[in-house]
N, C-alpha and C positions, 0 to 999 in steps of 0.2 A: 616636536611632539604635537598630535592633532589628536581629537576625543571623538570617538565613536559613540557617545554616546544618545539619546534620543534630542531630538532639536527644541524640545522645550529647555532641557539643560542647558543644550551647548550657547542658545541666547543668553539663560543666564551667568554663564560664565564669559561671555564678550561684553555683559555691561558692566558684572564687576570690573575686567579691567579696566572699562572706558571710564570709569566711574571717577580715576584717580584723577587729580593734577597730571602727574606724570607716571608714564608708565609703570606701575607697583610691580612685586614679583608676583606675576600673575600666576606662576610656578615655580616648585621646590624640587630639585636635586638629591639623590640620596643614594649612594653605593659608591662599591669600589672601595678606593681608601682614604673615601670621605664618608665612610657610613655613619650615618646618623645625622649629620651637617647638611643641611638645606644650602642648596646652591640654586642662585637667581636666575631666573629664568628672564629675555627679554621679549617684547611681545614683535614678531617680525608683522602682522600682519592680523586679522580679527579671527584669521584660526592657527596664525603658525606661534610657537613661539621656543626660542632657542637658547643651548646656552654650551658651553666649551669647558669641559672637562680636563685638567691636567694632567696626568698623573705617572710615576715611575714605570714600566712594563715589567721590570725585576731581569729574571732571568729569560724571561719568554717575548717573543716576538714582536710589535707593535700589534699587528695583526692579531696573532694570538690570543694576545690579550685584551684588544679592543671586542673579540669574538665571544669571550668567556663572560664578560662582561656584564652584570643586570643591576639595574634600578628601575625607579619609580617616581612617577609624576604625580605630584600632589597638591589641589588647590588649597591652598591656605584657609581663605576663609568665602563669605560667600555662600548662596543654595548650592552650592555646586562641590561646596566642601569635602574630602575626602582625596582616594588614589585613584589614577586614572592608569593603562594600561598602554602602551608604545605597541602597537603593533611592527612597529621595525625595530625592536630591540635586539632579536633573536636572527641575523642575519642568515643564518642556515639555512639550504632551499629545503622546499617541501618535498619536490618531486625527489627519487631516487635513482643514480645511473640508467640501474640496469629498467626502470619504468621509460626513462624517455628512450633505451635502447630500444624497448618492447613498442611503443610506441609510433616510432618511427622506421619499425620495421616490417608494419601491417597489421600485424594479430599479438593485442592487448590482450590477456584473458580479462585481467580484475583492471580495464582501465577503468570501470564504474566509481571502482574506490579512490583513484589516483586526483582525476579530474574532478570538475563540479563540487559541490558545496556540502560539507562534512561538519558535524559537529561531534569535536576532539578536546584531547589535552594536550599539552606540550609544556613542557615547562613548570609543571605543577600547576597551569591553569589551564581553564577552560574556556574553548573559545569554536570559530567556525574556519574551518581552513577551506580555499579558494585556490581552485587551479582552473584556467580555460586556457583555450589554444585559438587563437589570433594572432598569426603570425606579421601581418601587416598594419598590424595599427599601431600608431605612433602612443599612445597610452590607453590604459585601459585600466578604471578605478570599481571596486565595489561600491554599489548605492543601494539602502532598503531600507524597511522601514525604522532599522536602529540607528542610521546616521540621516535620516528625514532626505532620502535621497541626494545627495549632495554630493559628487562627483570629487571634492574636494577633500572629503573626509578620509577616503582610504585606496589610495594609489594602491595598487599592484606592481611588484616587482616584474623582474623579465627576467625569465631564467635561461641563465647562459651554459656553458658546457667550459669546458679544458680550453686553453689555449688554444685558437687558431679553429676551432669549433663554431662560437659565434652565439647569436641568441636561436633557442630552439623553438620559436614560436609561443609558448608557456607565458602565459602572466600565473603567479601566485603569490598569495596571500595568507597569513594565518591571524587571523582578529581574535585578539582575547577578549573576553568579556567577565571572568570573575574565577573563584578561586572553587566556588561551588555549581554545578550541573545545573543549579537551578537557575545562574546567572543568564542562562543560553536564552537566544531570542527564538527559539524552536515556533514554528510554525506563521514566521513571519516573512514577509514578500520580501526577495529582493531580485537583481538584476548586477549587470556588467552596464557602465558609461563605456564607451569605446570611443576615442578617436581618433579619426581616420588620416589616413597622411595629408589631407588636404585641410583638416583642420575640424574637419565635422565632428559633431558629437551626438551620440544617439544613445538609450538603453535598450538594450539585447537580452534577450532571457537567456537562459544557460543553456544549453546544448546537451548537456550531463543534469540537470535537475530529476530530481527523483520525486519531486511534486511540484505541483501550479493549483493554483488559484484556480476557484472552481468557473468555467466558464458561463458566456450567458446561453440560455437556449433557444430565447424568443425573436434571434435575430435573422438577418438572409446572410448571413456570412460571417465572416471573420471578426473579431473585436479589435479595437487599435492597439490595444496592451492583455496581457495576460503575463502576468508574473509568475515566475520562479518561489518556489517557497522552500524555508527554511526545515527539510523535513524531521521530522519525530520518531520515524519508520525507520529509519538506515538500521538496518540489522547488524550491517559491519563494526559500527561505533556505539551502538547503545548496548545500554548496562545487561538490557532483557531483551531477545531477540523475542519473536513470535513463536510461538509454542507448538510447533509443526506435530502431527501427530498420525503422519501417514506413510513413514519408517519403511509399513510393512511393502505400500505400494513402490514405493521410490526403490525400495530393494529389488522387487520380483522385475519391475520393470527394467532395470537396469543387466538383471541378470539375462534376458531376456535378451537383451542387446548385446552383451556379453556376449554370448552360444549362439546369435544369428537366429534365433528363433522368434523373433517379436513380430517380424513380417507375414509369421505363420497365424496370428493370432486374429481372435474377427473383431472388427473393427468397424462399427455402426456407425455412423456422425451424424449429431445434429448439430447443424450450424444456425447458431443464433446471435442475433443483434440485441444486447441486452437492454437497453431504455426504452425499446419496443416490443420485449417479447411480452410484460405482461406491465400494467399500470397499475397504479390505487382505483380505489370506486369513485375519486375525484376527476383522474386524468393524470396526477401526477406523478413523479417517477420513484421506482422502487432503487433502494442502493443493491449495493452486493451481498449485505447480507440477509437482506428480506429476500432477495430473489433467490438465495444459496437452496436454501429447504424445499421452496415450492417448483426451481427449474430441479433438484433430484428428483422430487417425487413425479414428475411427468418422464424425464428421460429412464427413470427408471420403469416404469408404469408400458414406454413404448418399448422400450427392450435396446436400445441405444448404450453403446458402453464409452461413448466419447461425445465431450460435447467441443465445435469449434468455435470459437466468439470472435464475431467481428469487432472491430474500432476498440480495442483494448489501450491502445499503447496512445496517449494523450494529444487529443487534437481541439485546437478552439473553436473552430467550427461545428457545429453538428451536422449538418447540412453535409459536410463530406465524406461521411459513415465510418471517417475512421480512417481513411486513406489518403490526407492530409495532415500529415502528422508534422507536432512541433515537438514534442515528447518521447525519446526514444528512449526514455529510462523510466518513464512513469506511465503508472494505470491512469486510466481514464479519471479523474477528479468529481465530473460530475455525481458519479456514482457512489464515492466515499471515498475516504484515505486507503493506503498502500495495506494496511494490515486487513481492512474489511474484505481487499479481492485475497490477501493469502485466506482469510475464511473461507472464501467461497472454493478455492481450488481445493485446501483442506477439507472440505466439509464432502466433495466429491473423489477425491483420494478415498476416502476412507471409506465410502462403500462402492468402491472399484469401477470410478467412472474416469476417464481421461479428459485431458484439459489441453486443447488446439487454439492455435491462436493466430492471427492474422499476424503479416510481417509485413513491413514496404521498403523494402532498400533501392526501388524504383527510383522513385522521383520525391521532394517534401514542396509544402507549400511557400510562395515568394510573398506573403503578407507580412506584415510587422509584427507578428506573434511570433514568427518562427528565425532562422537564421541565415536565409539569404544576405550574400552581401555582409555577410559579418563582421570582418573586419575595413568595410570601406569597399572589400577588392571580392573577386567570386574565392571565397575561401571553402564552402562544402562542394562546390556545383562546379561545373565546367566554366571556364571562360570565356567561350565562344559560344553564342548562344544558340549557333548551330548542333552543337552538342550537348550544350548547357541547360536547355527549353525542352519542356512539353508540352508545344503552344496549345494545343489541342485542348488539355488537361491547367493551362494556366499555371505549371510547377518547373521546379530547378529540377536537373538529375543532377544528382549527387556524380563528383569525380571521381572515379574508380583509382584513376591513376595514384592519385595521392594515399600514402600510408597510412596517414593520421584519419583521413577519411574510411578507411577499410579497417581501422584500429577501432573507428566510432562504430561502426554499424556489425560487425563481427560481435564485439562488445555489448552491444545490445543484447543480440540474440543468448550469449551466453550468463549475462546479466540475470533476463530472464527466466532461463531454465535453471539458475542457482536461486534466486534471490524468491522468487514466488514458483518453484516445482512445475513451471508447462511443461508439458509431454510431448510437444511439438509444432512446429512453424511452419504456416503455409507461406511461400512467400510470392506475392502478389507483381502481377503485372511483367512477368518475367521476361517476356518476349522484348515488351521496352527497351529493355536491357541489353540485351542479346545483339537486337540489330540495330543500327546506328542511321537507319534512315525509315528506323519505325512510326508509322504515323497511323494512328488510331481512327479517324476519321476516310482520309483519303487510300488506304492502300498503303502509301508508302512516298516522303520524303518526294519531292520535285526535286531536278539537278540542280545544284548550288545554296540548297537550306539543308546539307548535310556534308558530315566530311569524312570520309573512307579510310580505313583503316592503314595501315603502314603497308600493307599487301593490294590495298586498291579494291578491298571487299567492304561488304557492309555490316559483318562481323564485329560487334564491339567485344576485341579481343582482351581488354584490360576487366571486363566483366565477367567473360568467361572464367578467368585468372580469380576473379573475385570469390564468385559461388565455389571455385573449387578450394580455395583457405576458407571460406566458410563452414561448408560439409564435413570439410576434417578436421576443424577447429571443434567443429558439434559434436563428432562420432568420438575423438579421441575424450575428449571431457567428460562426455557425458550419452556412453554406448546407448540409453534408453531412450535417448529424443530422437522424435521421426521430423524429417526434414523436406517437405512438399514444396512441389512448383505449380504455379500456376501458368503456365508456358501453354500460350495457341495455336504455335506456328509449329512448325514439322521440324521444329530443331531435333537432330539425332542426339540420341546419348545421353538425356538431361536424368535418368536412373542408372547411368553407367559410371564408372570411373574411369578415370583417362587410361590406364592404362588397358582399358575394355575395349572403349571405343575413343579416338582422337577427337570428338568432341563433345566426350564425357564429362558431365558437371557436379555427377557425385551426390545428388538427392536419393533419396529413399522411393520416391512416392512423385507421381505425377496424376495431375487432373485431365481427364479425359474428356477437354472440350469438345472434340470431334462425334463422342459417342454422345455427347448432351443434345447439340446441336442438331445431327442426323437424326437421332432419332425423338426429339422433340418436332423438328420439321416434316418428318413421317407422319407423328401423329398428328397434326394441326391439319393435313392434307382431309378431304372427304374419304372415303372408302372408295366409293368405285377408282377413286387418281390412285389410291395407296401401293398397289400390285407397281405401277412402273417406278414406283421408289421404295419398292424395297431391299434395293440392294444398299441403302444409308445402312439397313439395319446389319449389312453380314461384311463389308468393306473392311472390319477391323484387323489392324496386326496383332493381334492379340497381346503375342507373347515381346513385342517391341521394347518394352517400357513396363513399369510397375504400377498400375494405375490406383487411381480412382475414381467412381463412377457418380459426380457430382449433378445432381436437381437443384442447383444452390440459388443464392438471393442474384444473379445477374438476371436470371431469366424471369424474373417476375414483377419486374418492377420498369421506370423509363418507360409506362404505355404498353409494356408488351404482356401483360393482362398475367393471370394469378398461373399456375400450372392446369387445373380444373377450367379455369375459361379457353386455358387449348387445345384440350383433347378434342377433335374434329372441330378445330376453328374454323375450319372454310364451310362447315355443312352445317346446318340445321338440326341439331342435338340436343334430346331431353337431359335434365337434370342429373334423372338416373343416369341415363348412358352413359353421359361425362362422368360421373362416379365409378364406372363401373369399367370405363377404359383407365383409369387413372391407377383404378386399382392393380390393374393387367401391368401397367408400366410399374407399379412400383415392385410388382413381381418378376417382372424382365430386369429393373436395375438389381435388385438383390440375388439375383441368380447370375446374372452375368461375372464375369472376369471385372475384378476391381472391385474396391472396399465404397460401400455404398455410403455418401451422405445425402441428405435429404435436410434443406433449407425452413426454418420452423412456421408452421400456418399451414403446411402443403399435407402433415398428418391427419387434418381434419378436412381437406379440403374446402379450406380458407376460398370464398368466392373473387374478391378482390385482390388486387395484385399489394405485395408490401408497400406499406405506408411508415417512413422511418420516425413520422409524428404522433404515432396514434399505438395499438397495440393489436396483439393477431387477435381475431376475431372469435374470443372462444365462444362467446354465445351459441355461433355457430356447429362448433363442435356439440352440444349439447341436443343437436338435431338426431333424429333418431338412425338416418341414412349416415350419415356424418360420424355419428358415435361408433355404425358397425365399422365405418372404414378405419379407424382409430384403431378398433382389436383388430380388423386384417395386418395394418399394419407392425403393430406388437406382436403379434404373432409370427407373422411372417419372418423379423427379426427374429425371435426364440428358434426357430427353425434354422436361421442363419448362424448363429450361434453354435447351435448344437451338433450340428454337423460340419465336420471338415473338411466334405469337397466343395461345400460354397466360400470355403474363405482360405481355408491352409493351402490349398492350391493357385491360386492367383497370377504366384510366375512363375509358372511352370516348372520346367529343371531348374532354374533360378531361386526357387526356395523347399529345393529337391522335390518336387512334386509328381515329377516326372514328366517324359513327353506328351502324353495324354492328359494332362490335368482337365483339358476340354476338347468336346470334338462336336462337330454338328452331324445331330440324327434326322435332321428334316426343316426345309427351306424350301414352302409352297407361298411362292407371290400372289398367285392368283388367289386362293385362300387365307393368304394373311395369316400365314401359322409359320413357327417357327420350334424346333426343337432342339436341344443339346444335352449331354451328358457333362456333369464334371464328376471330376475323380480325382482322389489323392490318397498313393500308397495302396495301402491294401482294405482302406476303408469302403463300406459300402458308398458305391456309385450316386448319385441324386440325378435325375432325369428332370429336367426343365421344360414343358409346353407351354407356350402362350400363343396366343389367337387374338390379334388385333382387328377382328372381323368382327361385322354386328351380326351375322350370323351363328349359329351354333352350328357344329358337324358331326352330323349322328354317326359312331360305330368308325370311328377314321382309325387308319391303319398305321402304326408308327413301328418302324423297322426298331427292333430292340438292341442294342447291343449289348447286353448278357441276359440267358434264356431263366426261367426259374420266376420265382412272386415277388412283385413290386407290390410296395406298401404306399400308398395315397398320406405325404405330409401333411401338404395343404390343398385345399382348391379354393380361389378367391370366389365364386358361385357359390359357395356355402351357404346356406342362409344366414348361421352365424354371421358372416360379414356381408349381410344384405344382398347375396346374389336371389339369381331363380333356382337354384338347386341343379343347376345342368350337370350332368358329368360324376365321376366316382368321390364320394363323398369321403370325408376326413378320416385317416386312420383302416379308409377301407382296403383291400386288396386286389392284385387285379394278376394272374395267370400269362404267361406269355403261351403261344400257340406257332406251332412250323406254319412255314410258308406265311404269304399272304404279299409279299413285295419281292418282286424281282430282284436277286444277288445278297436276298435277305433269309439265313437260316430261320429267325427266329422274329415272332413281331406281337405288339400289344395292339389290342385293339381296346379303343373306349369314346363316349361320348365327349366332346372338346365343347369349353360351354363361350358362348357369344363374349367376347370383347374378357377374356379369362386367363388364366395362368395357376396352372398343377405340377407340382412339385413332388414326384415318387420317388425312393427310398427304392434303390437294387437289392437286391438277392445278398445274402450272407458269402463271403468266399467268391468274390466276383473274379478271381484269376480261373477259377475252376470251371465257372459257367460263362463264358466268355462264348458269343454269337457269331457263327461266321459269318463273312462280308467286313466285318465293320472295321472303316477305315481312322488313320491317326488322322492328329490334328493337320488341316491344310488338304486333305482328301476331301476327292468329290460327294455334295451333298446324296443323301439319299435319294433317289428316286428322280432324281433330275430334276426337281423345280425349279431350280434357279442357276442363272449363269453369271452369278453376280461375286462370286468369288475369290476378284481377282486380288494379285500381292500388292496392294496398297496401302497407304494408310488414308483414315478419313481428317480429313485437317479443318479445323475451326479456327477461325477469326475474329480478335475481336471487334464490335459491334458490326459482323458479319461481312467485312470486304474480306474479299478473297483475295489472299495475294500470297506468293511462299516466298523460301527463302533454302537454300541447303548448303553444303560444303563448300559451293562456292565464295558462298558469304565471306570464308577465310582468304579466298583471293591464293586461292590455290589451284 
């Protein structure tokens, strides 16, 4: 028997024994069919002490009845006086067949509950029960702050299987602590001693914690320790779960997913970094629930119906925004405990705003915070550090191959979406992933610092396998979570299913780094260079993939200056100007193909680039230029919103949109105009112009494709949003007229205002008024300005080497 109890006790019960002549009964004996009769205990040791039990088994088995068996350890006399609690009394495993079946077969739904650190009953007491998966370590004991860390106090068993099975990897434990809930050490640190076959012994934080100890912030990195904590939150085990109150969202969206229709829905994102989006008048940080009210009332304010949060899932560093993660089960600590973020999700459910989240099943961090080297040997991460490293990035990748590892990281995600209601995962760094001689900095892997897959590709084919029990792990669970990539490289199929395309990965939603990059690099260029690259702007496959059309926190941070310090970075541009191209692109992103998100600072045009120390710079918003781009931009979203050929249409026949969802009405390089139609069904058409010229073009001619009166949405020239007033003003009307462009029955004519973007509203019954010439999607632009239309895609890189990667990859 050994005492778990805190180590101010347990000294005093080592000196009562020491205390005697001769070893006293430093313990009493009491069950079975000696109940009542105190049986001596002998002391083996300053914590162990033993004693041998006699007794008839009757009719039942030795075993049997050594199983059924309970008593109780009691110090006599002594501070220490009272029952103490055997946490190996109860030899029955924790874990259950069919969990290490699930387990060890890839995809755990509720491993969250199985594994890591629970506070339960059993027995008719209350205690914490302990499961982790260290399959190579020679032992592995619980330490924290109820047995004064002491590796000595509470061994973990090994959980074995059937005959000829073996041990499955599992240590677990169940530690009682008293007979009432209040006895529980809730909200106290602990950790795993592991050690390793060579003899070492180290503590490791859990793997499966569902909180940690709140980190420091003022450091350059990593802390040497960050503890696991004993959480208070577990929904699964406690008496009062958290009082969700957003029914009605979790229904519709799910229904939604149900009937295929969720993809159809519009879909605004603000991606924000929360310890930076807004501070105290101090400098210090807000939690989750001071920020819950004040980040509504702005995403609502800008017309945003989805917010994505960066660094949610628990990392000790700050400094790595999130994408060093040691926490795959828990919120960020900094910010408050586990029930402050379900408020904040809560508190945006219910007035109909979504909640995105960052994922990283990439790569995790190789510091003593996290769980490199686990159990002594590469237990999450590859073994070969060829495979193992992302030297580049200074992290492990996780081992796809192993079960237990795709059981952990599956699990998370769907952890998440039970446990605190996200709407959906972007998952981060995909391409990593994907190929196996991916290198971030150089292009790509030199010969012999990578190893090729079982085909002689670069294909990491055991990843591939991964994301696809991920996706369907998501969709079957839980029809209403959308499932994003963040994928750079020209992998085909990552919005298809395999049985679409052979190297279908089964996401909902892909980021369209290609269309960030082209045409942020577009705009950085002067004007007079702009005309020979503007075919960044029309290279896309449109209908390839399911996108989305992100402006997010890569591009404005790392020196590469705010979104507003690029528009004409190479040339010599006023204030205004910048504002007034910025404003143009965020009307090109929200009309384009793909659901818009837009990175938070960039609505005000924030002049300096993100700072993950400091806070976006609303003062600045408060500028009177600044303020009107704020309602451009709120606006411009209400327009996206409301109409359904900016968003229901997306992909095309793909979310029955049809083959025209989009079609290009004009594509002049030399003028830096661009025009498009989207459409969806039999809904009025919306006509897209924008004009990335610092010129304005008096009376230009736009070949129409349906004849009849366009209604004026928006014009960013507004005064309202701080233009010159160039061009048909808000709400106004404009007539189509015959002739005016060759192969064109029908055409608009109107003023197109400098560095601008106008959004009209078609005709009522657009199948009826439908203009001759006009061609489907992938037909020649109008009027021939451009020959830039060829079947490619535009492919992005990350930190911009170019390098690709295709079919081959499979070694096919």
């Amino acid at each position: 028997a050994t005492s778990n109890r805190s180590a101010a006790s347990r000294n005093a019960f080592r000196a009562t024994a020491a205390a005697a002549e001769s070893p006293p009964p430093g313990a009493s004996f009491a069950g079975g069919a000696s109940r009542g009769e105190g049986i001596a205990m002998s002391r083996r040791s300053a914590w162990l002490y033993e004693a041998v039990l006699a007794f008839a088994p009757g009719g039942e088995s030795l075993e049997a009845a050594a199983s059924s068996l309970r008593y109780e350890v009691e110090v006599p006399d002594g501070d220490d006086k009272g029952a103490l609690l055997d946490a190996y009394a109860d030899r029955r495993p924790l874990l259950e067949e069919e969990e290490l079946d699930q387990l060890q077969a890839g995809v755990f739904p509720n491993v969250a509950d199985a594994l890591g650190c629970h506070a339960t009953r059993r027995n008719g007491c209350f205690g914490l029960r302990f499961a982790v998966w260290a399959p190579r370590a020679r032992s592995v004991a619980v330490v924290g702050d109820f047995n004064g860390w002491d590796g000595r106090a509470s061994p973990m068993n090994r959980r074995t299987r059937g005959v000829g099975s073996g041990f499955t990897g599992i240590w677990e434990l169940f530690l009682p602590f008293g007979a009432s809930r209040a006895a529980l050490p809730l909200g106290s640190h602990y950790g795993f001693e592991v050690r390793t076959a060579h003899g070492a012994t180290s503590v490791r934080i859990d793997p499966f914690a569902q909180e940690f100890e709140v980190p420091p912030i003022d450091i350059g990195g990593a802390p040497h320790i960050n503890s696991s904590k004993v959480s208070a939150y577990d929904d699964s085990f406690r008496d009062e779960p958290f009082p969700w109150g957003d029914e009605d969202w979790i229904h519709e969206r799910d229904r939604l997913g149900h009937c295929g229709l969720l993809l159809q829905q519009p879909m605004a994102i603000y991606e924000v970094h929360l310890p930076s989006w807004r501070r105290s008048a101090d400098g210090g940080l807000l939690g989750y629930r001071e920020i819950a009210p004040l980040l509504l009332q702005h995403v609502r304010a800008m017309n945003f119906n989805y917010i994505e949060i960066m660094g949610l899932a628990h990392h000790p560093f700050y400094g790595s925004w999130g994408y060093q993660v040691s926490g795959y089960y828990a919120c960020y600590s900094l910010l408050g405990t586990p029930d402050d973020f379900k408020f904040l999700v809560d508190t945006m459910h219910r007035a109909g705003i979504g909640v995105l989240m960052d994922f990283v099943p990439a790569h995790f961090s190789k510091d003593a915070c996290s769980f490199a080297g686990y159990d002594g040997t590469a237990t999450f991460e590859y073994e070969d550090p060829r495979e193992g490293e992302q030297r580049d990035w200074g992290t492990k990748v996780f081992n796809f191959r192993k079960n237990e590892v795709r059981s952990f990281l599956i699990g998370a995600v769907l952890f998440w979406a039970k446990r605190y209601h996200v709407d959906g995962f972007r998952c981060d760094a995909v391409s990593s992933m994907l190929y196996r001689n991916f290198c971030s900095r150089e292009g790509f892997k030199r010969e012999g610092e990578w190893l090729p897959n079982e085909h002689g590709g670069n294909a990491n084919i055991e990843a591939v396998s991964f994301f696809r029990d991920l996706n369907r792990a998501v969709h079957e669970q839980h029809p209403g979570v959308l499932m994003m990539a963040e994928e750079s490289h020209a992998w085909g199929g990552v919005t298809w299913e395999e049985s679409e395309h052979h190297g279908g990965l089964g996401f909902d939603l892909k980021w369209d780094m290609g269309w960030m990059n082209d045409t942020l690099t577009y705009l950085e260029q002067p004007a007079p260079a702009r005309p020979k690259h503007h075919g960044k702007l029309t290279c896309r496959q449109l209908l390839t993939e399911r996108w989305v059309c992100p402006l997010s926190h890569d591009e404005v941070t790392h020196f590469k200056g705010s979104l507003l310090e690029k528009m004409g970075k190479h040339e010599s541009q006023s204030f205004y100007d910048k504002l007034r191209l910025l404003a143009a692109l965020f009307g090109y992103q929200v009309a384009s193909v793909g659901r818009p998100l837009l990175f938070m600072g960039a609505e005000i045009g924030q002049g300096g680039e993100w700072n993950h120390r400091g806070s976006v710079a609303w003062h600045e918003g408060e500028e009177p230029l600044r303020g009107q781009l704020c309602t451009w931009v709120s606006d411009l979203l209400a327009v996206y919103q409301h109409h359904k050929p900016l968003h229901a249409g997306d992909d095309g026949e793909r979310s029955h949109g049809g083959k025209e969802a989009f079609e290009w009405v004009e594509s002049n390089a030399g003028a830096c105009v661009l025009a498009f139609v989207r459409r969806f069904r039999r809904e009025r058409p919306v006509l897209a112009i924008v004009n990335f010229s610092w010129q304005e073009h008096r009376n230009y001619c736009f070949c129409a494709p349906h004849y009849g009166e366009w209604e004026v949405l928006i014009n960013s020239d507004d005064h309202r949003y701080g233009g010159r007033g160039c061009g048909p003003g808000n709400l106004s009307r404009i007539h189509t007229s015959q002739g005016g462009r060759p192969g064109w029955s029908d055409c608009l004519w109107l003023d197109v205002p400098a560095q601008g973007c106008i959004l009209l509203l078609g005709p009522s019954n657009p199948d009826s008024c439908r203009a001759s010439g006009t061609k489907g999607l992938g037909g020649e632009v109008a009027g021939g300005h451009s020959k830039s239309f060829e079947a490619k895609e535009s492919i992005y890189y990350d930190d911009a080497w170019e390098y690709g990667f295709d079919d081959a990859g499979f070694g096919m």
